[in-house]
C-alpha positions as CSV (number, residue, x, y, z in Angstrom):
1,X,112.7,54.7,110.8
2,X,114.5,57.7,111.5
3,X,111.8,58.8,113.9
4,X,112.8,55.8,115.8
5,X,116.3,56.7,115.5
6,X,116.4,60.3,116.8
7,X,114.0,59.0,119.4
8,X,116.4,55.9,120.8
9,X,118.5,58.0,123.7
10,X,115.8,59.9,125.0
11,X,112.0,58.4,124.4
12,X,110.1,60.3,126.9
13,X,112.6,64.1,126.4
14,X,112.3,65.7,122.8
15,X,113.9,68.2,124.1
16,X,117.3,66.3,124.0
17,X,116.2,64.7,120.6
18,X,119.2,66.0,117.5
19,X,115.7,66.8,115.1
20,X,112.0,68.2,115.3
21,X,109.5,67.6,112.9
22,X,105.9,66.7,114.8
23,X,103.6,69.9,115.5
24,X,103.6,68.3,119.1
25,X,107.1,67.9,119.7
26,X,108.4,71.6,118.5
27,X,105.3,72.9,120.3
28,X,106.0,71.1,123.5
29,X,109.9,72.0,123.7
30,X,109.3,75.8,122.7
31,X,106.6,76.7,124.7
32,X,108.5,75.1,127.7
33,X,111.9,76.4,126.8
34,X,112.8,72.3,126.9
35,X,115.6,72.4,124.1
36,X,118.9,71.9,124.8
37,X,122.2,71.6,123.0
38,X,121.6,68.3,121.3
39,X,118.7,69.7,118.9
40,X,120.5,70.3,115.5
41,X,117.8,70.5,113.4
42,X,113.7,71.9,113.5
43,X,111.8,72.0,110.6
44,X,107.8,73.0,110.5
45,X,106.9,74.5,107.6
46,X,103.7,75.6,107.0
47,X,102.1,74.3,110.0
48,X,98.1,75.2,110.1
49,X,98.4,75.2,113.8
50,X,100.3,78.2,115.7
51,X,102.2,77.7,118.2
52,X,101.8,81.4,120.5
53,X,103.4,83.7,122.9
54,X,106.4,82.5,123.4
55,X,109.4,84.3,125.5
56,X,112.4,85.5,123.9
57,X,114.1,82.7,125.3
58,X,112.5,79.5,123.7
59,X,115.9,79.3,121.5
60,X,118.5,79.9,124.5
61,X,119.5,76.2,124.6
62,X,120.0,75.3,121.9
63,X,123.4,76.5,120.7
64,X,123.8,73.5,118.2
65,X,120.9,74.3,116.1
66,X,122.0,74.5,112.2
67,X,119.0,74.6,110.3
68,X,115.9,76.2,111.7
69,X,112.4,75.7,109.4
70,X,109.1,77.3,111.1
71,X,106.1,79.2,110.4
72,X,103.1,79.9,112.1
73,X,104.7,80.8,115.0
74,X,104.7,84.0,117.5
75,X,106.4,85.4,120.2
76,X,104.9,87.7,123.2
77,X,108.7,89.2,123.2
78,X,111.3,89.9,120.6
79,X,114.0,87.0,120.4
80,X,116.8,86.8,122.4
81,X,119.1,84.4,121.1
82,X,119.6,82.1,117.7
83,X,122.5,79.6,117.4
84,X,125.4,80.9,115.3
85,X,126.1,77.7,114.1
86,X,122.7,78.3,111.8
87,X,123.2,77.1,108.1
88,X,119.2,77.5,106.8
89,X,117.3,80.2,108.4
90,X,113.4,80.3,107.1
91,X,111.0,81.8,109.6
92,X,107.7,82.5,107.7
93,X,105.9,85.4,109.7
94,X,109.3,86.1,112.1
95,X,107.4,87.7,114.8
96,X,110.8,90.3,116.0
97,X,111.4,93.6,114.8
98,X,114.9,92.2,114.3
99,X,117.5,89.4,114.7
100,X,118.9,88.9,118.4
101,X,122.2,91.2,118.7
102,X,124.2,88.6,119.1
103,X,123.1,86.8,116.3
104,X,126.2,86.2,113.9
105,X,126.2,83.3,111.9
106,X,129.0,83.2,109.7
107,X,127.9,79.7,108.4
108,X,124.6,80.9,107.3
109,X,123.9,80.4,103.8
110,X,120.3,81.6,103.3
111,X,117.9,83.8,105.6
112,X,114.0,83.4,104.6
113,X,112.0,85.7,106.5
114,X,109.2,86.4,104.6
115,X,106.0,87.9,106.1
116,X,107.6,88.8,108.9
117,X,107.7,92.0,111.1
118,X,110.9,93.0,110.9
119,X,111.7,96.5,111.4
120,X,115.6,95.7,110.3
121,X,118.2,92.5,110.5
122,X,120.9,93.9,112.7
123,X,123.0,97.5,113.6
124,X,126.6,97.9,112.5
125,X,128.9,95.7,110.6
126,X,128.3,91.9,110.6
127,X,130.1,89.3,108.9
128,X,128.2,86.9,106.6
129,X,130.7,85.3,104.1
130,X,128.7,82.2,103.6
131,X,125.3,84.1,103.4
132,X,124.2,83.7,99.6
133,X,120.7,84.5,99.5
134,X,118.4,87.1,101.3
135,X,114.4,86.7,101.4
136,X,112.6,89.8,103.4
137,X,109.7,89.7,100.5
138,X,106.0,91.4,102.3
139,X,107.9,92.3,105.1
140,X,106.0,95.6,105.1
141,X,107.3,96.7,108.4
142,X,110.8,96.9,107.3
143,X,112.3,100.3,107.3
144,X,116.1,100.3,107.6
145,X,118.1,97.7,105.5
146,X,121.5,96.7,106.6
147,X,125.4,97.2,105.4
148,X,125.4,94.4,102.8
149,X,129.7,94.8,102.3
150,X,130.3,92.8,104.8
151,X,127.9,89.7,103.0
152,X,130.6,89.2,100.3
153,X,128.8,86.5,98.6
154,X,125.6,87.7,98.5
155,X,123.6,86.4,94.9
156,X,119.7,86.9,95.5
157,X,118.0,89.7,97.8
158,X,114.4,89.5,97.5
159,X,112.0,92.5,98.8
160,X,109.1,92.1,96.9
161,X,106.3,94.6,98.2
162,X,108.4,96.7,100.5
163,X,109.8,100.1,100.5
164,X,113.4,101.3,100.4
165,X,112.3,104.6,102.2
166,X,115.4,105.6,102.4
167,X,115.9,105.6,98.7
168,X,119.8,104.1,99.1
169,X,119.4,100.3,98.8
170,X,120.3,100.4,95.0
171,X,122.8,102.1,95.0
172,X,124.7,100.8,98.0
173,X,124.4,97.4,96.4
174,X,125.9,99.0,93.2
175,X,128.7,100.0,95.4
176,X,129.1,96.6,96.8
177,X,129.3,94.8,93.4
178,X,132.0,97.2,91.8
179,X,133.8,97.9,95.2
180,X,133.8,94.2,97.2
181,X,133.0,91.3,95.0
182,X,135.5,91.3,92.2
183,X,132.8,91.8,89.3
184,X,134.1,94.3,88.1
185,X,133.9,93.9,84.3
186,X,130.1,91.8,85.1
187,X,127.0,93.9,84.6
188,X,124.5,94.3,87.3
189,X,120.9,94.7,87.6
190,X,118.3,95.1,90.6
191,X,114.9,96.0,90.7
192,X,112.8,96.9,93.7
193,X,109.4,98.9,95.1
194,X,110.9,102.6,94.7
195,X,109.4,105.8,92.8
196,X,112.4,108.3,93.1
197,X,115.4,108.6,91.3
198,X,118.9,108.1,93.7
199,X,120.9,110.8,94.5
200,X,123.6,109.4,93.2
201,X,122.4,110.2,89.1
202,X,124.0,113.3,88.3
203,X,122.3,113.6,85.4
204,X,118.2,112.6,85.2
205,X,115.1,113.5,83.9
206,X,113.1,114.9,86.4
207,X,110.0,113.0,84.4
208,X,110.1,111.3,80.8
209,X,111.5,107.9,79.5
210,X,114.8,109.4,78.1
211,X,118.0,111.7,78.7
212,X,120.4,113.4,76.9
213,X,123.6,114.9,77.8
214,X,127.0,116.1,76.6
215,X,130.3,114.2,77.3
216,X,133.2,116.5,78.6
217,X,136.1,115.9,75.7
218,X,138.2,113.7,78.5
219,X,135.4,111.0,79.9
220,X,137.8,108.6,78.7
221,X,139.8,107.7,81.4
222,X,141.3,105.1,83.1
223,X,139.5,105.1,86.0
224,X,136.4,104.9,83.8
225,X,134.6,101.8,85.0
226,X,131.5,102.1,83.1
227,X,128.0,103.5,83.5
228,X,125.1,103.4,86.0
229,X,121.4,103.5,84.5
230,X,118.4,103.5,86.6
231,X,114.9,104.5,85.7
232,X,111.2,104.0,87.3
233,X,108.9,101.7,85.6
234,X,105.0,101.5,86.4
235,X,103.0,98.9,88.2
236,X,102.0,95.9,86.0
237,X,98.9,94.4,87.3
238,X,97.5,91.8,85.7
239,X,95.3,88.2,86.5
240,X,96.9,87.1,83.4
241,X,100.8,87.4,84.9
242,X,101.8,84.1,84.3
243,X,101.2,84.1,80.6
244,X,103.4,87.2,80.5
245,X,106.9,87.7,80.6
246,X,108.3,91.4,81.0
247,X,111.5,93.2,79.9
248,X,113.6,96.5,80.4
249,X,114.8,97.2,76.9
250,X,117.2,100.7,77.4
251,X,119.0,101.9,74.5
252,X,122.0,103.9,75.1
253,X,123.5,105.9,72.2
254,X,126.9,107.3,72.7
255,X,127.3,109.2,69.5
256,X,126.8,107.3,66.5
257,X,126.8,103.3,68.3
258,X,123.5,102.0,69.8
259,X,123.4,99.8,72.0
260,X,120.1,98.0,72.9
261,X,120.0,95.7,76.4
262,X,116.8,93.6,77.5
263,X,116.8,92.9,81.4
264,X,114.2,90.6,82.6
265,X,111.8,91.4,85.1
266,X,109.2,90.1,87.4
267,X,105.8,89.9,85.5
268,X,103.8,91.4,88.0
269,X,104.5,94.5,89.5
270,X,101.9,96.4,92.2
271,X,103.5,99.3,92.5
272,X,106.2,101.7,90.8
273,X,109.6,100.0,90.7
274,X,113.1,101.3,90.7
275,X,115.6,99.9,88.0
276,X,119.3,100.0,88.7
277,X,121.7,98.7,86.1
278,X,125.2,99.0,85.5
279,X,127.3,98.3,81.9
280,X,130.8,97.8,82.0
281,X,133.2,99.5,80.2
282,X,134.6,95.8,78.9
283,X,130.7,95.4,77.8
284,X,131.2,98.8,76.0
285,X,134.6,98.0,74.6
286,X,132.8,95.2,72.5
287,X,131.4,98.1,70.3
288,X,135.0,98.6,68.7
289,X,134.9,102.6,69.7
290,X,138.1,104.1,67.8
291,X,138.6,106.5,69.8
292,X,135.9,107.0,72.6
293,X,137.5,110.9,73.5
294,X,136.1,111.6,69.9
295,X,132.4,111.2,71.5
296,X,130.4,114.0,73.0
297,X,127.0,112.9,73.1
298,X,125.1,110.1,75.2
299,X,121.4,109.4,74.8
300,X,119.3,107.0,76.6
301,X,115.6,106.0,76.5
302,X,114.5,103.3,78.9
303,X,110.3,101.9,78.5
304,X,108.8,98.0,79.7
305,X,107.8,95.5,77.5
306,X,105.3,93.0,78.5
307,X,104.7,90.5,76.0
308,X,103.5,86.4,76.4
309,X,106.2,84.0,77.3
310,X,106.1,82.4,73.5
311,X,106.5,85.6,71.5
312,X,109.5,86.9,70.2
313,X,109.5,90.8,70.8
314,X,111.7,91.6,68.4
315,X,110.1,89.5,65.6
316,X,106.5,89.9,65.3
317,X,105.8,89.6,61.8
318,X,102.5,87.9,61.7
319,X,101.7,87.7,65.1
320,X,98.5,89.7,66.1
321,X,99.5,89.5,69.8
322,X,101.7,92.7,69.8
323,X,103.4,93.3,72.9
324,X,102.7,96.5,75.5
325,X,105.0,98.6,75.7
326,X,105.5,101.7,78.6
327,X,107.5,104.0,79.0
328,X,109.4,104.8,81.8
329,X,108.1,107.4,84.0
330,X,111.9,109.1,85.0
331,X,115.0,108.0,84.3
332,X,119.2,108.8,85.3
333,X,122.6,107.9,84.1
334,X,125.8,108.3,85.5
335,X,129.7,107.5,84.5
336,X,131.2,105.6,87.5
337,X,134.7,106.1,87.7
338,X,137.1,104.6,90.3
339,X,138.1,107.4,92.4
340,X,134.5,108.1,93.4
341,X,133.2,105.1,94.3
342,X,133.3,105.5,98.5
343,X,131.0,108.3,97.9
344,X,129.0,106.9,95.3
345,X,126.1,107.1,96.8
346,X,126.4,110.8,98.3
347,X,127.1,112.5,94.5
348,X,124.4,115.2,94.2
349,X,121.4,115.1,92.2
350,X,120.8,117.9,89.6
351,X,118.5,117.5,86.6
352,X,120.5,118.1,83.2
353,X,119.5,118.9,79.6
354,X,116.9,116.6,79.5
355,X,115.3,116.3,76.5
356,X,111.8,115.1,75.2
357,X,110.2,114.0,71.8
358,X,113.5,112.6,70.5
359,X,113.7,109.6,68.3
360,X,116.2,106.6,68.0
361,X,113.8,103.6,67.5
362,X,110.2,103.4,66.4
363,X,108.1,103.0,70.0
364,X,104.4,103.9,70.4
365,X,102.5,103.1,73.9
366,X,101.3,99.5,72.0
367,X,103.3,98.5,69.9
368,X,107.2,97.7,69.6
């Protein structure tokens, strides 16, 4: 029926048709560079049959298009031109090495662009306000990733098996969260393909799960905003995954108060992964310091816990199916205080004090 519909005005011209959804039809108006403005809609997901070498111009016409669905297929040039009035944007395999440069879609709510051989999504500032949700995951050709402060509501950024080579993603995003978006008193977590510490962490072990340093007697501030935590976990291989659910348990002791904090993961993991999180100093606050000047110590130890989806980590009694635990291969810390966060990300590294063989809870490499 609404094949029938769409088809009414124009029987014989897809190309004038408001939406695409047969193999032939999307191939036939690409290929030919027949769309025009009336195509609002193309959707072809996971199509068996590729549609090739098409110019950079096979989108030109159509400045009406809002949501764009395709896989499958390739272009002998990079892209030209995508409509700005683009809501969905999901391009399995986007053959470019980026998005045309005049590509600005303030509308756009997710970009999906999987598999794809992107080099990077665009140069300079560009506004996304609407943009919630960021897919780049096996984009292995992806080497530069882009000013995210000007994609305000930015929720989920997946880059599953790719590189930050650059190191700077984390804490840039870390930036964005405290500096842009209004979260300030929210914590924040990200975890991505990475093996270094940023240079951000002041204070980090230059290998070993934990780190220990002394508090200058006024931390205490009030441009104190909280603290930053990252640390690098192993790969977790495994046929099993889906059986398996895995955690980031850090425990952070600032003189005699523990803390402990359990951060969800992905199950699987095929290569080193970098771990950024940040607690809030209104998260802190809950564990009624008198006076947090009186404090001179922190201590953190950070390991992975991989354990099955139905077992309770904390409360194994009885249950032969004790979880693995790891330890983090490095780890840093730093306080994050107001007047330095525009250079955040430009504080330099120096390993401090850090110390090995300590104990604040009971871990061994198998059991928790």
């Amino acid at each position: 029926m609404g094949l029938e519909i769409v088809r009414e005005q124009h029987p014989t011209n897809c190309g004038k048709w408001s939406r695409l959804w047969q193999f032939e039809d999307v191939y036939h108006v690409l290929l030919d560079n027949k769309g025009t403005h009336e195509v609002e809609g193309i959707m072809l997901n996971k199509s068996k049959r590729q549609i090739p070498h098409l110019d950079g111009k096979s989108f030109s016409s159509m400045s009406k298009l809002r949501l764009l669905k395709i896989s499958n297929v390739d272009h002998s040039k990079d892209l030209i031109y995508l409509s700005n009035e683009l809501r969905f944007l999901k391009w399995d395999g986007y053959p470019s090495n980026s998005l045309p440069p005049t590509f600005q879609a303030r509308k756009l709510f997710e970009l999906n662009l999987c598999h794809s051989k992107i080099k990077y999504l665009w140069k300079g500032m560009k506004t996304f306000e609407k943009l919630k949700n960021i897919k780049l995951s096996y984009s292995h050709n992806l080497i530069e990733t882009p000013d995210f402060t000007s994609v305000t509501n930015l929720e989920k950024l997946n880059l599953e098996e790719n590189q930050d080579r650059e190191n700077s993603l984390p804490v840039m995003l870390l930036k964005l969260h405290l500096r842009e978006l209004s979260f300030k008193s929210v914590g924040f977590h990200i975890c991505l393909p990475g093996s270094e510490i940023p240079a951000a962490f002041k204070h980090w072990s230059t290998e070993g799960w934990e780190i220990k340093f002394g508090l200058s007697p006024n931390w205490y501030t009030d441009e104190f905003m909280g603290i930053a935590l990252c640390a690098v976990v192993p790969e977790l291989s495994s046929e099993l995954y889906g059986l398996y659910k895995c955690q980031i348990v850090c425990i952070i002791c600032i003189g005699s108060r523990m803390m402990i904090y359990l951060i969800t993961i992905p199950s699987r993991l095929h290569s080193d992964h970098l771990w950024l999180g940040y607690l809030s100093i209104q998260e802190m606050i809950a564990t009624q310091y008198s006076d947090p000047n009186d404090l001179r110590c922190i201590h953190v130890r950070v390991v992975l816990v991989r354990y099955y989806q139905d077992h309770d980590p904390l409360n194994s009694v009885g249950d032969n199916r004790s979880p693995i635990c790891l330890r983090a291969k490095r780890c840093g810390i730093r306080m994050v205080y107001e007047s330095e966060l525009e250079n955040l990300e430009e504080f330099p590294a120096e390993p401090e004090n850090s110390i090995a063989g300590l104990s604040l809870l009971s871990f061994t490499d198998s059991n928790l």
